[in-house]
ROFIRO-382506 format. One record per atom (N, C-alpha, C): residue in one letter; z, y, x. Coordinates in steps of 0.1 Angstrom, whole numbers, padded with zeros to 4 digits, always signed. Atoms other than C-alpha are relative to their C-alpha. Example, Ala and Ser with C-alpha at 12.3 -4.5 7.8 and 13.67 -1.06 7.14 Angstrom:
residues 2
a+0000-0012+0009 a+0078-0045+0123 a+0000+0012+0009 s+0000-0011-0009 s+0071-0011+0137 s+0008+0011-0008 
END
This chain:
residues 279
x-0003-0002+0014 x+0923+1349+1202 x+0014+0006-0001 x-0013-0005+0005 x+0953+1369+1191 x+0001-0002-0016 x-0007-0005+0010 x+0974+1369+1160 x+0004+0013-0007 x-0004-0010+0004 x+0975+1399+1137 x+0017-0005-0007 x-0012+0005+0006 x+1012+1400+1122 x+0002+0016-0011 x-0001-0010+0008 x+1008+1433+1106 x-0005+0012+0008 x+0009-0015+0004 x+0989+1470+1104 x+0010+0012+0001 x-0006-0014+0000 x+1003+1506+1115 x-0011+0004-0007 x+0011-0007+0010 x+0979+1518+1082 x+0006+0003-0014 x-0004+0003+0014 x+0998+1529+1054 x-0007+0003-0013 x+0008+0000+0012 x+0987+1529+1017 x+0003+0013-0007 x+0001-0008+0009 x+0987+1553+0990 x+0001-0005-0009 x-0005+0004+0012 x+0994+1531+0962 x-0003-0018+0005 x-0001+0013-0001 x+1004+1496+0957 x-0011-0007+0000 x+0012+0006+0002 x+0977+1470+0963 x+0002-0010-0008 x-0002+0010+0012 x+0983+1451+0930 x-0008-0011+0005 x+0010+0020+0001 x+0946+1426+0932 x+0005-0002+0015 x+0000+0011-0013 x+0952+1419+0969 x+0014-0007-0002 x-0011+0008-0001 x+0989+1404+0962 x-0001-0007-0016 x+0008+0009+0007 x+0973+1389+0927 x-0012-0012+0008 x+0008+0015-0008 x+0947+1369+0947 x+0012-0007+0011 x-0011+0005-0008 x+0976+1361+0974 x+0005-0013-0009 x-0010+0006+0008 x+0997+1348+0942 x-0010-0009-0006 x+0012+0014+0004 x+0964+1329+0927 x-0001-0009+0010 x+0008+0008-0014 x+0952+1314+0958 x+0016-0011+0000 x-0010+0010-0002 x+0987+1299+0965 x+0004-0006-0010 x+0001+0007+0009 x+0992+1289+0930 x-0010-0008-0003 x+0007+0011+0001 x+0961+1267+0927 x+0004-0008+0010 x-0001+0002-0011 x+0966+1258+0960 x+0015-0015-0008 x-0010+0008+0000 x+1002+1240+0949 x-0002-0009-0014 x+0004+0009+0017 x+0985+1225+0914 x-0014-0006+0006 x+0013+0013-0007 x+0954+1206+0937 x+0004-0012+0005 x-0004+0010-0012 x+0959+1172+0952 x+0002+0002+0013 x+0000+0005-0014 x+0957+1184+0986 x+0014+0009+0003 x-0009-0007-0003 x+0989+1202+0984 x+0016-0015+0001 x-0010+0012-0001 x+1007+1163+0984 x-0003-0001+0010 x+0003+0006-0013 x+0987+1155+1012 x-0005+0010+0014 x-0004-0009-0015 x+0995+1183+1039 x+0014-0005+0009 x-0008+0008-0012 x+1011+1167+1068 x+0011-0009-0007 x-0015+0007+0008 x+1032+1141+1046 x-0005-0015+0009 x+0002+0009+0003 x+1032+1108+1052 x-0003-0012-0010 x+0002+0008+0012 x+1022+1078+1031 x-0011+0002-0008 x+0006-0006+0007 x+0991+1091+1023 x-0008-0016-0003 x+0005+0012+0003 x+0968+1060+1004 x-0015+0006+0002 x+0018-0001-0002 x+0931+1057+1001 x-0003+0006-0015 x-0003-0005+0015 x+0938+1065+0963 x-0004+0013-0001 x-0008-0015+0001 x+0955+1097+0972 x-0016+0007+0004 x+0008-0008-0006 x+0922+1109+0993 x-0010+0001-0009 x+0009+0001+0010 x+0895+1094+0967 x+0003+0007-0015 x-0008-0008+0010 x+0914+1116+0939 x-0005+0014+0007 x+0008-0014+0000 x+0909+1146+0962 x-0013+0004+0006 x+0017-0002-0006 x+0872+1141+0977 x+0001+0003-0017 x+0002-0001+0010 x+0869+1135+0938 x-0005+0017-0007 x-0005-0013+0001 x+0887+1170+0930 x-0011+0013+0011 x+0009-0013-0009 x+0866+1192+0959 x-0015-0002-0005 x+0009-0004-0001 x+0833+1180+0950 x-0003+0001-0013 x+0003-0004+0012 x+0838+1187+0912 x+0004+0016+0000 x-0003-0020+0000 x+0855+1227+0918 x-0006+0008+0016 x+0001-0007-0015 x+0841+1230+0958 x-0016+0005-0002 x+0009-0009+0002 x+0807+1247+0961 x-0008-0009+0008 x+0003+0010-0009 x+0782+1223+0977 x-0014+0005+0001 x+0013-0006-0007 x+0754+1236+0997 x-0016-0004-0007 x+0011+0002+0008 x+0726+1214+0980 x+0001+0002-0013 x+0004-0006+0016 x+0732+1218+0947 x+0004+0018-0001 x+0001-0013+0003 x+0736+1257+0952 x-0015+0003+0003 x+0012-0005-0001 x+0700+1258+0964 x-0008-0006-0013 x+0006+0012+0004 x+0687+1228+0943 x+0006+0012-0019 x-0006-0006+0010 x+0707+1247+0916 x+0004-0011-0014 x+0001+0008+0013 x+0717+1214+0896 x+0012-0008+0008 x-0010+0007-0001 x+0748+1193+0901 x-0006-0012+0007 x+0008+0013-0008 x+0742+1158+0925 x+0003-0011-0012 x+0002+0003+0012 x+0734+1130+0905 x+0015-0013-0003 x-0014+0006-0004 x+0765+1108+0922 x+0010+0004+0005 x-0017-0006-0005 x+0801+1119+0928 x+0007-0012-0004 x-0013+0009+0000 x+0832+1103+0935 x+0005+0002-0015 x-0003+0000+0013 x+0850+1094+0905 x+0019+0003+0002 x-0017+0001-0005 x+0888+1093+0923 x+0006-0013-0003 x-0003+0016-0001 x+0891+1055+0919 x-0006-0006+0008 x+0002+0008-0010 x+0893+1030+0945 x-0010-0013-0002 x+0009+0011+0005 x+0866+1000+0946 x+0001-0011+0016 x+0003+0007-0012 x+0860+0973+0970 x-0013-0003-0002 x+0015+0001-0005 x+0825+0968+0986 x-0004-0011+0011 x+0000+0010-0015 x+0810+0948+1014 x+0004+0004+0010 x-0007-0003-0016 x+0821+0972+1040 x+0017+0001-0007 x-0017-0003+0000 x+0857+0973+1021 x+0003+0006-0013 x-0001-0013+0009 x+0876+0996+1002 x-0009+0012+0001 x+0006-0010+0000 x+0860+1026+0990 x+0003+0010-0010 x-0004-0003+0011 x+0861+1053+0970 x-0011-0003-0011 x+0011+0008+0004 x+0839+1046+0940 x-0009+0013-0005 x+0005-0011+0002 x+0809+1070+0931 x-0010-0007-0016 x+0007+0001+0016 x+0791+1071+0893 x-0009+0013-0001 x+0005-0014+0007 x+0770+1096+0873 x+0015+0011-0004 x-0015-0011+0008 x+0797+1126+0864 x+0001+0002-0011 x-0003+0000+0010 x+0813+1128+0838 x+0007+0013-0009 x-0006-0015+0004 x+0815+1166+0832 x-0014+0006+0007 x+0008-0004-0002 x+0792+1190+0836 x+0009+0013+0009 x-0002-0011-0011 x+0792+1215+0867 x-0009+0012+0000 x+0015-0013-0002 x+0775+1250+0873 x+0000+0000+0011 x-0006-0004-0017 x+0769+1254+0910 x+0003+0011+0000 x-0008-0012-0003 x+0772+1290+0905 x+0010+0005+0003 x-0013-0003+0001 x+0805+1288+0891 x+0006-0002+0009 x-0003+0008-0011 x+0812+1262+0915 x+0008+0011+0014 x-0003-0010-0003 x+0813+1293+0938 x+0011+0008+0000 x-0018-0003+0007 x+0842+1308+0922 x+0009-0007+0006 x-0010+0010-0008 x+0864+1282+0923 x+0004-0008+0008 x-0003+0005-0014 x+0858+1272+0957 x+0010+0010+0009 x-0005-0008-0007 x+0873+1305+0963 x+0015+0003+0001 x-0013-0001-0002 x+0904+1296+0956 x+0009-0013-0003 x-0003+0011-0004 x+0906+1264+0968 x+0003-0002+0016 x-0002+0004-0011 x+0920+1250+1001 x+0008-0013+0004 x+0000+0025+0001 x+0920+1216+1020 x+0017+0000+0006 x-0013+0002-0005 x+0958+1225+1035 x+0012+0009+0001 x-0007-0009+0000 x+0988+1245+1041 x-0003+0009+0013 x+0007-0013-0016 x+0972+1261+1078 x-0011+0007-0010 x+0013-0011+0007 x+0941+1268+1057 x+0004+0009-0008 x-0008-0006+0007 x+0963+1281+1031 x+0004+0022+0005 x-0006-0011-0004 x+0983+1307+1050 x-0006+0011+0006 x+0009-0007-0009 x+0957+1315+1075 x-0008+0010-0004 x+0004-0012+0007 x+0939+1333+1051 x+0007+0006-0005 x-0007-0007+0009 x+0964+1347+1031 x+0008+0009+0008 x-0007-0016-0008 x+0980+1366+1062 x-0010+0008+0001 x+0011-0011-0004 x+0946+1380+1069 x+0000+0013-0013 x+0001-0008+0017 x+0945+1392+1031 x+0011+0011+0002 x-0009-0009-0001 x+0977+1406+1036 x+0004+0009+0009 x+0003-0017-0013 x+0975+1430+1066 x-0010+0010-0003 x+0014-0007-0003 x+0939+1441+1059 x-0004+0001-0014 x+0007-0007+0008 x+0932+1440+1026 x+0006+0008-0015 x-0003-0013+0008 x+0958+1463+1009 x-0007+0012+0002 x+0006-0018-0002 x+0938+1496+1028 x-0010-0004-0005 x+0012+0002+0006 x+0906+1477+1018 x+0001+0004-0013 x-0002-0003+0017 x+0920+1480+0981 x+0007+0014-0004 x-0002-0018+0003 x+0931+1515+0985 x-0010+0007+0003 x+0010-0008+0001 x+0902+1529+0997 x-0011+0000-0010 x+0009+0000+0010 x+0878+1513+0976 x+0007+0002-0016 x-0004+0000+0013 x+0900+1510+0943 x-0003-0012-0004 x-0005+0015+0005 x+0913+1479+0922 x-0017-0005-0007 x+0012+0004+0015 x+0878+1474+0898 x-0012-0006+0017 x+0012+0001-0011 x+0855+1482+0933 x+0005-0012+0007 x-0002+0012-0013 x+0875+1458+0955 x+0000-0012-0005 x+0002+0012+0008 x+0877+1429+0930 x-0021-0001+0001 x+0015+0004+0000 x+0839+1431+0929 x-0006-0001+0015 x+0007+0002-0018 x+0831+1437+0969 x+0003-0016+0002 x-0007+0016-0008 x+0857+1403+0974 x-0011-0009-0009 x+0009+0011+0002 x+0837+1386+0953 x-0015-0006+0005 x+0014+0003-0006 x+0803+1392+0966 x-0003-0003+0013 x-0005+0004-0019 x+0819+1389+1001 x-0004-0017-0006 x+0000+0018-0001 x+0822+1353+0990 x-0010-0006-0008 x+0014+0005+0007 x+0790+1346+0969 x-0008+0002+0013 x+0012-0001-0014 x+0767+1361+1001 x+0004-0014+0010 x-0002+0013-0008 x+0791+1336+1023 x-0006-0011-0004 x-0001+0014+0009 x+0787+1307+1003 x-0015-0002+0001 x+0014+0006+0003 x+0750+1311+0996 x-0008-0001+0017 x+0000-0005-0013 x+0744+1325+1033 x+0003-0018+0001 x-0003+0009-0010 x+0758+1296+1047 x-0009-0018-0008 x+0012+0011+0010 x+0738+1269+1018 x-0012+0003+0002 x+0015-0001-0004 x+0706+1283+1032 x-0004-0003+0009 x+0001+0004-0014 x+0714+1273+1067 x+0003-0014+0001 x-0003+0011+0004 x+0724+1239+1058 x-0002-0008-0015 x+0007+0003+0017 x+0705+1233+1024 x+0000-0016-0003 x-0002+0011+0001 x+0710+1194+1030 x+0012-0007-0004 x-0013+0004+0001 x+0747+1193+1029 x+0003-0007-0014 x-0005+0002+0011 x+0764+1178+1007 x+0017+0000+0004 x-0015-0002-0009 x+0801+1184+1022 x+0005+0014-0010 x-0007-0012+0003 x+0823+1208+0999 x+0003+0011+0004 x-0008-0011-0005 x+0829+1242+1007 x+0009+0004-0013 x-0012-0005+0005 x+0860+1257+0999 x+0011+0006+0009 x-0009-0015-0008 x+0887+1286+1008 x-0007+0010-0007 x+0005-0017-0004 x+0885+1322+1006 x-0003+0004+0010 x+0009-0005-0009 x+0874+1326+1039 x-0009+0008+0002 x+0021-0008+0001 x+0837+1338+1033 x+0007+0015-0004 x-0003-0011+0006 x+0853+1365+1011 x+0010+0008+0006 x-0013-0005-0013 x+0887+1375+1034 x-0008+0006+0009 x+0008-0004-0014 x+0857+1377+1064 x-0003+0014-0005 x+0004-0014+0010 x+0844+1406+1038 x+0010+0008+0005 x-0013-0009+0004 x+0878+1421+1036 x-0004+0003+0018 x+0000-0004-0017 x+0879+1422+1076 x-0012+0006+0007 x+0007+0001-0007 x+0846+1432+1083 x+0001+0016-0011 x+0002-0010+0004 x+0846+1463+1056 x+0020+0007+0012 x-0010-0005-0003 x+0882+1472+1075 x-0001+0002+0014 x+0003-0005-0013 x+0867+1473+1110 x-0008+0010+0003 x+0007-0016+0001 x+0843+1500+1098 x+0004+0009-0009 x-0005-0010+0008 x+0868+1521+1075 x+0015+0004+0013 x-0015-0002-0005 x+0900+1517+1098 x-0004-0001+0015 x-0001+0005-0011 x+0887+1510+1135 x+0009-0001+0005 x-0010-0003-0010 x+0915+1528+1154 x+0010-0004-0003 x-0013+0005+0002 x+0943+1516+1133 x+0005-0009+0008 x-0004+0013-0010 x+0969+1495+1153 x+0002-0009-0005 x-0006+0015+0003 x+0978+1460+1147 x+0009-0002+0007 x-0008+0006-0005 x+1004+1442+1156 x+0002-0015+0002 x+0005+0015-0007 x+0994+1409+1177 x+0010-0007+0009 x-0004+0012-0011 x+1004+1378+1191 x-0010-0002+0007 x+0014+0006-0011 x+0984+1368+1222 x+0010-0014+0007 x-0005+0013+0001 x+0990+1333+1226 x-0003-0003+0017 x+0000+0000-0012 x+0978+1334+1259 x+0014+0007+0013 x-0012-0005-0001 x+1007+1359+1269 x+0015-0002-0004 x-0009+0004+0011 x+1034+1336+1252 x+0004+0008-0008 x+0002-0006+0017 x+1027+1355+1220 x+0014+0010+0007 x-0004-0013+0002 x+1041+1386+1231 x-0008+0010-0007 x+0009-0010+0006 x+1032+1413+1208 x-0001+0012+0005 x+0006-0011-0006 x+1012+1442+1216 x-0010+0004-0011 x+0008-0010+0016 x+0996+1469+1194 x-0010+0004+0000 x+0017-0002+0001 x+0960+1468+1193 x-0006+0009-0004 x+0009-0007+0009 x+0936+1488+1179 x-0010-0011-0007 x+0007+0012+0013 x+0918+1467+1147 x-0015+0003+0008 x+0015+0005-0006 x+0884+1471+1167 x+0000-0007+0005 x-0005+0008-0009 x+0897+1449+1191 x+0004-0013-0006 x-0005+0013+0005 x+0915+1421+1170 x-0011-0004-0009 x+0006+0004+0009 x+0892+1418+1144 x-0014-0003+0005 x+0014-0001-0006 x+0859+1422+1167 x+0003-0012+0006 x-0003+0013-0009 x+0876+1391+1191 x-0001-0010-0011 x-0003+0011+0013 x+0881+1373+1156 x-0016+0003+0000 x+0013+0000+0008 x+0843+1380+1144 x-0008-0009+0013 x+0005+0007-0007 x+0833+1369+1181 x-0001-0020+0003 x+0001+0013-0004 x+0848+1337+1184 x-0008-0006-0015 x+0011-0001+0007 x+0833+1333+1149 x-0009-0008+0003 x+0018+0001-0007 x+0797+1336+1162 x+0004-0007+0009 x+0000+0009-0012 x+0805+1316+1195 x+0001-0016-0007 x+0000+0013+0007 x+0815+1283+1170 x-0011+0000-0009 x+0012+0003+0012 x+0789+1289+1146 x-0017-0002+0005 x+0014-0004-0010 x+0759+1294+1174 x+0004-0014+0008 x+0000+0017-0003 x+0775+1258+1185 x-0003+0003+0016 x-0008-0004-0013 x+0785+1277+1222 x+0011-0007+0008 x-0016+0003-0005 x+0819+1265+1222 x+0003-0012-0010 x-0007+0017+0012 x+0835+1233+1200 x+0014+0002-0001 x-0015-0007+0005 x+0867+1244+1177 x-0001-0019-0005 x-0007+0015+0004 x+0891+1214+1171 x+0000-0002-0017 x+0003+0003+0012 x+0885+1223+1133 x-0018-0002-0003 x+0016+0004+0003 x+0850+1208+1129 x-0006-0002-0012 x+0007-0002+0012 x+0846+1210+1098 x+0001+0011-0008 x-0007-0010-0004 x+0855+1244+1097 x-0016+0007+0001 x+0011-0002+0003 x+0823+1264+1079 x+0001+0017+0008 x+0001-0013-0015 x+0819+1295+1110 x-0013+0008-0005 x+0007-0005+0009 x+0787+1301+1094 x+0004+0009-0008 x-0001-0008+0012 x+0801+1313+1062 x+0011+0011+0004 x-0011-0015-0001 x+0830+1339+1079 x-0008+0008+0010 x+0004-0008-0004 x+0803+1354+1100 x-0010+0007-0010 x+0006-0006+0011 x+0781+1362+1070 x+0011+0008-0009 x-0011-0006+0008 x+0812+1375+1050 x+0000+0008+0007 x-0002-0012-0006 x+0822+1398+1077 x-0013+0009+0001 x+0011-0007+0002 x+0788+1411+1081 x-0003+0004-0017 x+0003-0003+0013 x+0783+1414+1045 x+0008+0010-0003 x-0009-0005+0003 x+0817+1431+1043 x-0003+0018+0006 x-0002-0013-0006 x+0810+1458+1070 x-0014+0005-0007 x+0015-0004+0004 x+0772+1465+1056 x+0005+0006-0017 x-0011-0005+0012 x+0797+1474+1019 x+0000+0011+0006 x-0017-0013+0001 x+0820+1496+1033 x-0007+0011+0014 x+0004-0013-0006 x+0794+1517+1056 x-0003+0014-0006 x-0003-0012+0006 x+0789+1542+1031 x+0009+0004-0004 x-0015-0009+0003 x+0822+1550+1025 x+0008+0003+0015 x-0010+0001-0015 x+0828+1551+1066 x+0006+0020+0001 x-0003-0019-0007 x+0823+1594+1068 x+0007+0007-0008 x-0010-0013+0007 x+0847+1602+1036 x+0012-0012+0004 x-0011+0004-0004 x+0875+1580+1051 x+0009+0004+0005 x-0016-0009-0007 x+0908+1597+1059 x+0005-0007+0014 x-0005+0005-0003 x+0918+1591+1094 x+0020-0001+0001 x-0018+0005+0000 x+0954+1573+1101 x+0008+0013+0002 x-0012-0011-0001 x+0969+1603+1112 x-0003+0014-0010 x+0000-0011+0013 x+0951+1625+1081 x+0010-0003-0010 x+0000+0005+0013 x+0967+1605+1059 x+0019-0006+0004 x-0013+0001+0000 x+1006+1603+1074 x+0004+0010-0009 x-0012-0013+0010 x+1035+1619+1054 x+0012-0001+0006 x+0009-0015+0003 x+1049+1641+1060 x-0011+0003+0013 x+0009-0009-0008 x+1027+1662+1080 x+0003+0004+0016 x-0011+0000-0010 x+1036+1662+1115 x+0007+0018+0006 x-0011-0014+0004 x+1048+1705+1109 x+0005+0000-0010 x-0008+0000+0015 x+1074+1699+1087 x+0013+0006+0002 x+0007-0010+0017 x+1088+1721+1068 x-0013+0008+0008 x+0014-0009-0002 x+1054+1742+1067 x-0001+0008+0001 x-0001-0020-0005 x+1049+1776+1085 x+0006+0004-0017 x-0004-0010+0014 x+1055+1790+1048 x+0007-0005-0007 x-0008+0007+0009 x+1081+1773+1033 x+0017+0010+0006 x+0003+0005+0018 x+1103+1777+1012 x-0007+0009-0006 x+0009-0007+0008 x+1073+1790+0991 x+0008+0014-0005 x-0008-0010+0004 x+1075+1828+0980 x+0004-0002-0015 x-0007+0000+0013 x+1098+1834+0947 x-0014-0001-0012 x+0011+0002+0012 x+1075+1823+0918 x-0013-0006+0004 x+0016+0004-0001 x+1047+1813+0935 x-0001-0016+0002 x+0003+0014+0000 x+1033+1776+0944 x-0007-0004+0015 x+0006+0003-0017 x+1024+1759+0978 x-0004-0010-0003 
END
């Protein structure tokens, strides 16, 4: 596995929504409960029964996305004692949920500050070009369907669950999976952790193809990642969803070196243009 740290791909115009979702994502992020309870200490049983509470009223939950109807018990975020102990306590809800929506606002939810960041560097190397090639309106609607296909994708392979999903993930995988079939040859700029994270400048088929692999190797239940609850499923459906987008736009894509400035003959056989005329 390597670390991207940034893209030799420059843009053509600012990518406003990708540093708008960046700045949403981290602002819910620091207004949820689980932004007290990233590596602190002192956490209570309170503090966690508040945010199970919190994830499975805005997180996206596998059976009620098929079932299409809210579960009929949820946590309430108050503590109880029981025969086995404390607990948290669970009731009928006291609000009404869409699972659809649910969807949504799982997508800009996360359980920590690793989850946090981890996606939000990905966003930010890969899917400024994603939002220059397609344009602000198109890429707001690809990221979303990147993360509706994940979400539902991954509720049809586990239609029992009842375990919150949440992150941008599903949707991010999109962003990286349309950027391995518009940009392949672009370089990155990696850590390889194996090489005490010396960086070396890849080509994005490479980083991003090793990311989609290991992917598939935790999701096919191959290999066993220390984040186990950590939905592998839903970022190999995003990325497939992403690259299956962004193939018809692969043969009018500018490559990297069409699209440097200047031009690498500069000034231009015919410069400076003749008197009156226009170049």
């Amino acid at each position: 596995m390597v670390i991207p740290v940034h893209d030799v791909n420059p843009t053509r115009r600012t990518p406003w929504v990708t540093y708008a979702l960046i700045a949403v994502n981290v602002g819910v992020f620091l207004a949820t409960p689980a932004v007290g309870l990233s590596g602190l200490e002192g956490v209570t049983l309170a503090d966690l029964c508040q945010q199970e509470a919190f994830y499975e009223r805005y997180g996206a939950i596998p059976d009620e996305l098929i079932a299409n109807q809210p579960q009929p018990l949820v946590p309430t975020g108050d503590v109880g004692v029981g025969p086995a102990g404390p607990g948290c306590i669970v009731a009928p809800p006291s609000y009404e949920k869409s699972p659809v929506l649910s969807v949504l606002t799982a997508m800009f939810l996360h359980g920590g500050w690793l989850h946090l960041l981890g996606n939000m560097l990905f966003l930010w190397i890969f899917g400024n070009n994603v939002e220059d090639r397609l344009g602000k309106l198109r890429y707001i609607a690809f990221y979303l369907v990147c993360g509706y296909v994940a979400a539902y994708g991954f509720a049809l392979a586990y239609s029992s669950s009842t375990v919150p999903l949440i992150g941008a993930s599903g949707a991010i995988a999109g962003v990286l999976g349309a950027y391995i079939v518009l940009y392949p040859r672009a370089r990155v700029w990696s850590l390889v952790p194996i090489l005490f994270f010396i960086p070396l400048r890849l080509p994005a088929w490479l980083v991003l193809g090793m990311w989609f692999l290991l992917q598939w190797i935790y999701s096919a239940g191959y290999a066993v990642s220390e984040g186990g609850s950590v939905a592998y499923l839903a970022h190999v459906i995003g990325f497939v969803t992403g690259m299956v987008l962004a193939l018809p736009l692969r043969r009018r894509t500018p490559t990297v070196q069409q699209r440097q400035w200047p031009p690498r003959e500069w000034p231009p056989p015919e410069w400076p243009p003749p008197s009156g005329g226009r170049w």
